[in-house]
C-alpha positions, 0 to 999 in steps of 0.5 A, a space after each residue: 276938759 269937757 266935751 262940746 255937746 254936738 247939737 243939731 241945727 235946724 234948717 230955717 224955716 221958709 218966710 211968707 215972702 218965699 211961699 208966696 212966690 212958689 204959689 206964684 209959680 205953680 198958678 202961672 203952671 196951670 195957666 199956661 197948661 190951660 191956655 195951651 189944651 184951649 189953643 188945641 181944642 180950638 185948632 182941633 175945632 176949625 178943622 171939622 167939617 161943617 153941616 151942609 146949608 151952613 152959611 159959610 165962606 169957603 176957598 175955591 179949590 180945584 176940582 182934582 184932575 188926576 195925573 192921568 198916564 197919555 191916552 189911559 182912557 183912550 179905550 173907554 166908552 163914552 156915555 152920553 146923558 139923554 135929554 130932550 131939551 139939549 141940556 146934556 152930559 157925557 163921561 167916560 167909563 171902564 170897557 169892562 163895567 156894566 151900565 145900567 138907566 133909570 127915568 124917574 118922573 124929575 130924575 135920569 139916573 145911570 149906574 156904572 158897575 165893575 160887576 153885573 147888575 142883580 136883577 132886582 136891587 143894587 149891586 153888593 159891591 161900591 159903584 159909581 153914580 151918574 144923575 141928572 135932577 130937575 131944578 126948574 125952580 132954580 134953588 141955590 146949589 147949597 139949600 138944594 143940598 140941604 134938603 137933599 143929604 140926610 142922615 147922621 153922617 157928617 159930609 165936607 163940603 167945598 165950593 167950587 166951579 166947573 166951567 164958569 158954572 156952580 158946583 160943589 165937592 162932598 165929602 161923607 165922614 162915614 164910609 168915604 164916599 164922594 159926590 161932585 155936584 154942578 148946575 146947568 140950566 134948570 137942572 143939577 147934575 152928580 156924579 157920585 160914589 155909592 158905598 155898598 160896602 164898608 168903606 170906598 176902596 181905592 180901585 172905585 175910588 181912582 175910577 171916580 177921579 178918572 171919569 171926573 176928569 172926563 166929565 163935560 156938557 154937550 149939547 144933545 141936538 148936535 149929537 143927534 144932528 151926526 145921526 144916520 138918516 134911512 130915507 125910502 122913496 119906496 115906502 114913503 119916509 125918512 128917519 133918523 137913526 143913531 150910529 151908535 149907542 152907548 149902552 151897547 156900544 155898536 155901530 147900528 144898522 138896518 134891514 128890511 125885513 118882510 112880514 108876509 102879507 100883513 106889511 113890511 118891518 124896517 128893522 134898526 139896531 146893533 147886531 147883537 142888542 136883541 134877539 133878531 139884531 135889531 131893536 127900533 122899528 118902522 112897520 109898513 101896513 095898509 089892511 090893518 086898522 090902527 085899532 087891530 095893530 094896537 090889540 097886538 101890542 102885548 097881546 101875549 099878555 093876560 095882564 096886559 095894560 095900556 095907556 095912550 095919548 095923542 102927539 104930533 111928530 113933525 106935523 103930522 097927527 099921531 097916537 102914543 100908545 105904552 103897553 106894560 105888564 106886571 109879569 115883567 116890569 121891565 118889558 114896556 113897549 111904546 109905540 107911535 102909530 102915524 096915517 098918512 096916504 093909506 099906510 099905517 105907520 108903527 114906529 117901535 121902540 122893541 119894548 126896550 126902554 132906551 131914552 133915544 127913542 124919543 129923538 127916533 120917532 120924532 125925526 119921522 117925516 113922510 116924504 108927501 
């Protein structure tokens, strides 16, 4: 018998309508892979911030107010932003921490810092700004920041309010920074974090919030109404005199202090402001002329440069004159000088720039 010749079968081969539903397959594959990495680029998209001026609405979010432990500022000084027009501020700092002014022409700046301030330049590590800027042509908050943030960084920024008033948190991609920004009047107030070092730490972070949270307008004249009033019948006038001072944080206080023949000096500070105890002064003379006591401002200085101006306080015609010197930019003394029933008053600042001043010599008045 022979034996059946085993002969492999062939598997059949796929028709066109099987190849075709495969194709089907892997195209409807690809499609939704695409679709998918399309929804995530669009997602990743709505999430970067946009450029600052672009026009865009926004949610009004909260401006952080941290959970604070009861009384964690309790021992913190207060600062309280000068201002001649009664548009003003204060904020809370860290007793330990520095502060350091700055008046520039459409501008008053105040750092705030853990560590002294170098005598030129800015400190090494991040610190904490507060400014005031003129906007007497009243730009929206938004143009105002278009002009004002340059650079490549991207920034967030979020709309907001603070008080009923205009406002706006910024947000640096670079370095972590942060700025809130808020209108008053004809001005723009920020308190910001500088970032000297690489990053914005925690510490100044936290410190930022904090002061934030104690950030509010005041009115300046009411500030200046609860000053201490020196008034000498012996000497003819009155003054008003502040009972304390931010950047030294000491109850202020006056002596007379006798100047030979020449007149009386008034003497009015904290004690350990100065060399002496006191910073302000009203000096008392009647055989000088006002020429000869004006040659003796800054006279110690071969340098010596002078402006002068003429001004009214509280009716009375006087002379501003300012006194600088190229050997120590920071020593400028202003001081008024006032006539009235044969004395010359000379009212000083103690070539300290301290903003108050301006509230000091102009609550000068004789008294007849």
């Amino acid at each position: 018998m022979e034996e059946p010749i085993n002969t492999p079968i062939s598997s059949p081969k796929p028709s066109n309508n099987k190849l075709f539903k495969i194709l089907i397959i892997i195209i409807g594959f690809l499609i939704a892979i695409g679709l998918f990495l399309n929804a995530y680029l669009l997602l990743k998209k709505s999430k970067q911030p946009f450029p600052i001026g672009f026009p865009v609405s926004l949610p009004t979010p909260i401006i952080p107010s941290p959970t604070l432990a009861p009384n964690s500022t309790a021992n913190w000084k207060t600062y309280v932003l000068p201002s001649k027009t009664g548009e003003t501020c204060e904020i809370k700092y860290p007793p330990t921490w520095q502060i350091r002014e700055a008046d520039g022409p459409s501008s008053f700046s105040v750092e705030f810092s853990k560590e002294q301030f170098p005598e030129k330049g800015l400190p090494t590590s991040n610190y904490i700004d507060l400014l005031r800027f003129g906007n007497e042509k009243g730009v929206s908050l938004d143009n105002w920041l278009g002009e004002m943030v340059t650079g490549d960084s991207t920034f967030e920024v979020t709309k907001s309010s603070f008080g009923g008033k205009e406002a706006r948190f910024v947000i640096s991609k670079r370095g972590g920074g942060k700025s809130f920004y808020v209108v008053n009047g004809e001005y723009i107030f920020e308190v910001t974090t500088i970032v000297s070092e690489a990053t914005l730490d925690s510490e100044t972070e936290r410190i930022f919030t904090t002061m934030l949270s104690t950030f509010k307008f005041t009115d300046s004249t009411d500030s200046i109404s609860n000053w201490n009033t020196y008034s000498s019948t012996k000497f003819g006038f009155t003054i008003k005199y502040p009972k304390m001072i931010s950047k030294y944080n000491e109850s202020w206080q006056y002596e007379e202090i006798g100047l030979g023949s020449t007149g009386t000096m008034i003497g009015f500070g904290a004690p350990s402001s100065k060399s002496g105890g006191y910073i302000w002064g009203v000096g008392i003379f009647t055989d000088k002329t006002v020429e000869q006591l004006i040659k003796e401002q800054g006279q110690q200085f071969t340098d010596r440069k002078e402006s002068r101006k003429n001004i009214v306080v509280n009716g009375k015609s006087a002379l501003f004159v300012t006194v600088t010197t190229n050997q120590y930019p920071d020593w400028i003394s202003k001081t008024v000088y006032v006539e009235q029933n044969g004395k010359i008053y000379v009212i000083s600042n103690g070539a300290v720039e301290i903003p108050e001043f301006d509230y000091f010599y102009n609550s000068f008045a004789t008294l007849n």
